[in-house]
C-alpha positions in Angstrom: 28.6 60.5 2.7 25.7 58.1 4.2 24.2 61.0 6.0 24.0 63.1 2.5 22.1 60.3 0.8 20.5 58.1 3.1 17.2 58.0 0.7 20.0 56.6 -2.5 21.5 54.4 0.5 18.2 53.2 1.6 17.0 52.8 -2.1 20.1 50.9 -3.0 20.0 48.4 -0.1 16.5 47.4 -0.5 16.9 46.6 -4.3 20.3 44.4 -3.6 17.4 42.6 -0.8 14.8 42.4 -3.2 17.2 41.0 -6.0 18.9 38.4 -3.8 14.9 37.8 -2.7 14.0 36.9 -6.4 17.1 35.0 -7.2 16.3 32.7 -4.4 13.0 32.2 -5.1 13.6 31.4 -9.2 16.4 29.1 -7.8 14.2 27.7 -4.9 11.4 27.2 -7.8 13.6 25.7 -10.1 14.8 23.0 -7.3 11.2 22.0 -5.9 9.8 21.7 -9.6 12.8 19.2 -10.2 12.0 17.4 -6.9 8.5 17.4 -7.6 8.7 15.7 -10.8 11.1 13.6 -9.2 8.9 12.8 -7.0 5.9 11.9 -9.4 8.4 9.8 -11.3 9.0 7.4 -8.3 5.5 7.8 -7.0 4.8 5.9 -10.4 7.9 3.8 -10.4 6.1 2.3 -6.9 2.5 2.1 -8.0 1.2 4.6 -5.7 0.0 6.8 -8.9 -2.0 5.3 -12.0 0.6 5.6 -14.8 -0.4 6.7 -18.1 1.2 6.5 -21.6 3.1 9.6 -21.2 4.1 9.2 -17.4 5.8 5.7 -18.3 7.9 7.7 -21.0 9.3 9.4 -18.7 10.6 6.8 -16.4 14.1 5.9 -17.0 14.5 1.8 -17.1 15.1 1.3 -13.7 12.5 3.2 -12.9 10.5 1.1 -15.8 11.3 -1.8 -14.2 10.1 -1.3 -10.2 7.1 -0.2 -12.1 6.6 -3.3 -13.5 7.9 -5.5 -10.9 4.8 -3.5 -8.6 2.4 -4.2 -11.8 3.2 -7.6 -11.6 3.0 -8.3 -8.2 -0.5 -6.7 -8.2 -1.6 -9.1 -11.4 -0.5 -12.2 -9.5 -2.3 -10.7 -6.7 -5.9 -11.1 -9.1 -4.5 -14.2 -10.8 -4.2 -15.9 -7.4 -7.4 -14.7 -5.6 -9.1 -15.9 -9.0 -7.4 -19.8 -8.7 -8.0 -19.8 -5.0 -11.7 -18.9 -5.0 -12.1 -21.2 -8.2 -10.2 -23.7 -5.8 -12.9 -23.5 -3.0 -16.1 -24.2 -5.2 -14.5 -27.0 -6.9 -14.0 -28.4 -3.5 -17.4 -27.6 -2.5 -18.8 -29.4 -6.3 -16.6 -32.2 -5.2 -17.6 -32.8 -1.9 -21.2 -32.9 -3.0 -22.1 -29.2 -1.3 -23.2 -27.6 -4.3 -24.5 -29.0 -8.3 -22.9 -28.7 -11.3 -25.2 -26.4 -12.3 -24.7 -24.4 -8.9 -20.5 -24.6 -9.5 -21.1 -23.1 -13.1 -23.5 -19.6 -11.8 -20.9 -19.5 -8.9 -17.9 -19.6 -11.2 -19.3 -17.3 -13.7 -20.2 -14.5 -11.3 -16.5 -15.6 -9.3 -15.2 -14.6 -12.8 -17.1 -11.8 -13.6 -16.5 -10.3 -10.1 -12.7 -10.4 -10.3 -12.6 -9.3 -14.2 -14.8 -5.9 -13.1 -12.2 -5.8 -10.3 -9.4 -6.2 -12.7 -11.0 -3.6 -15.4 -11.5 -0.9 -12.9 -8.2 -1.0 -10.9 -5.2 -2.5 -13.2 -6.2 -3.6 -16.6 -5.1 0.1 -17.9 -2.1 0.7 -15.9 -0.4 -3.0 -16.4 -1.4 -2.7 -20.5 0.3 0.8 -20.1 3.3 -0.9 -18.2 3.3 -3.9 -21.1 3.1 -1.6 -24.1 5.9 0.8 -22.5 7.7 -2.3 -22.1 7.4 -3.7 -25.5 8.0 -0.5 -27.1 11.3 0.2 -25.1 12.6 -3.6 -26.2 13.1 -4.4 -29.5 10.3 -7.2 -31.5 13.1 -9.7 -31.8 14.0 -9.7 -28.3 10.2 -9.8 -27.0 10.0 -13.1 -29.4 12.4 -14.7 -27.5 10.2 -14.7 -23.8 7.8 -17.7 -23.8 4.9 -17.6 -22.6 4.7 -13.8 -23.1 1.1 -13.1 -24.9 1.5 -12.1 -28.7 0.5 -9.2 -30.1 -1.1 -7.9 -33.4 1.3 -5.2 -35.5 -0.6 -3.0 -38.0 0.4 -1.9 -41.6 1.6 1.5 -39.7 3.5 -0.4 -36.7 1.4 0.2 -33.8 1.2 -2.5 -31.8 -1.5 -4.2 -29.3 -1.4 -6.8 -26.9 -3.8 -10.0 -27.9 -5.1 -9.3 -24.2 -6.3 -6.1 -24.8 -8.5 -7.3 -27.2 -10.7 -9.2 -24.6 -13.6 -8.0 -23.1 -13.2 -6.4 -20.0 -15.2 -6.8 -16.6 -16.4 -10.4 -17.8 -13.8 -12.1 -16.1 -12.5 -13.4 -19.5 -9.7 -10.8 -19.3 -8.8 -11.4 -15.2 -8.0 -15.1 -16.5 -4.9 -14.3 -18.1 -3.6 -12.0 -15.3 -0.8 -14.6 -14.4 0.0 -14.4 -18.1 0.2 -10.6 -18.3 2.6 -10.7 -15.1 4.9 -13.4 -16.5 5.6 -11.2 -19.9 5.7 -8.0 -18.0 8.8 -9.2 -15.2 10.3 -11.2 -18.1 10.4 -7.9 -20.2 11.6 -5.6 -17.5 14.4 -8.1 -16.8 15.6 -7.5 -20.2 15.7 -3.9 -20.3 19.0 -2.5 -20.4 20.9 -0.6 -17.4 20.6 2.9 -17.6 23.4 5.2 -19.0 25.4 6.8 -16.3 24.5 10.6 -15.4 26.9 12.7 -16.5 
């Protein structure tokens, strides 16, 4: 029967291939596209990619949370660097090494070094971090944190940190970086677990 049709034979076996073929590529698709926004997800969950507005919606609050946890850290990284610098010319204005005059140039261009720093490589993704935080938690609950930095709530509810409103790459806004960390872990420890996958 094979011998009277090979060409039907022939014809049917290499659509079966190409079928199974296709399946397995649209499955294989569908599973790397899943991983790969997986993979973006965690990527922005550890820091290693900018997050904006609409990545951090994504996150779940676990996810939220490492986010933050990484954001902090990274504030407290400027916040520290900022003291211990400060640190060194007092020393230097105490010790007699340099005027008062000298102490206040060095300070303001210390200051103004650190906030371009801050502007250029944090001060959007940690806002981004803050507001997603804020927004997840409810007003009442972000009341309760002290020492978190207040915000201003227009007539049609959106909301901005008090922060944001500083200049940026003066230094005026890398002074409150230990501030912005404190709110931002406090926050992220009050998110709620995440519901169970089903």
């Amino acid at each position: 029967m094979l011998r009277k049709a090979p060409i039907s034979f022939a014809g049917l076996s290499i659509l079966g291939i190409a079928l199974g073929f296709g399946l397995a590529h649209t499955f294989l698709s569908t599973q790397i596209t899943t991983k790969d926004g997986e993979i973006s997800r965690y990527r922005i969950a550890l820091g290693i990619d900018t997050a904006s507005k609409g990545n951090l919606i994504e996150l779940n609050n676990q996810e939220l949370s490492a986010k933050a946890s990484n954001t902090a850290a990274k504030l407290r990284d400027i916040c520290f660097t900022l003291r211990k610098r400060s640190d060194e010319l007092k020393n230097l204005f105490d010790t007699g090494k340099i005027s008062k005059k000298d102490l206040a140039n060095r300070q303001t261009a210390l200051d103004k070094d650190i906030g371009e720093d801050f502007a250029r490589n944090l001060r959007a993704d940690a806002f981004n971090v803050d507001n997603e935080l804020r927004r997840r938690l409810k007003p009442e609950v972000v009341s309760t944190i002290i020492g978190i930095s207040p915000t201003v709530t227009s007539n049609d509810g959106a909301r901005i940190d008090m922060l944001q409103l500083l200049p940026a790459g003066y230094g005026m806004d890398a002074q409150w970086t230990c501030v912005l960390a404190d709110g931002i872990e406090q926050m992220a420890k009050l998110l709620p677990p995440d519901a169970p996958k089903q």
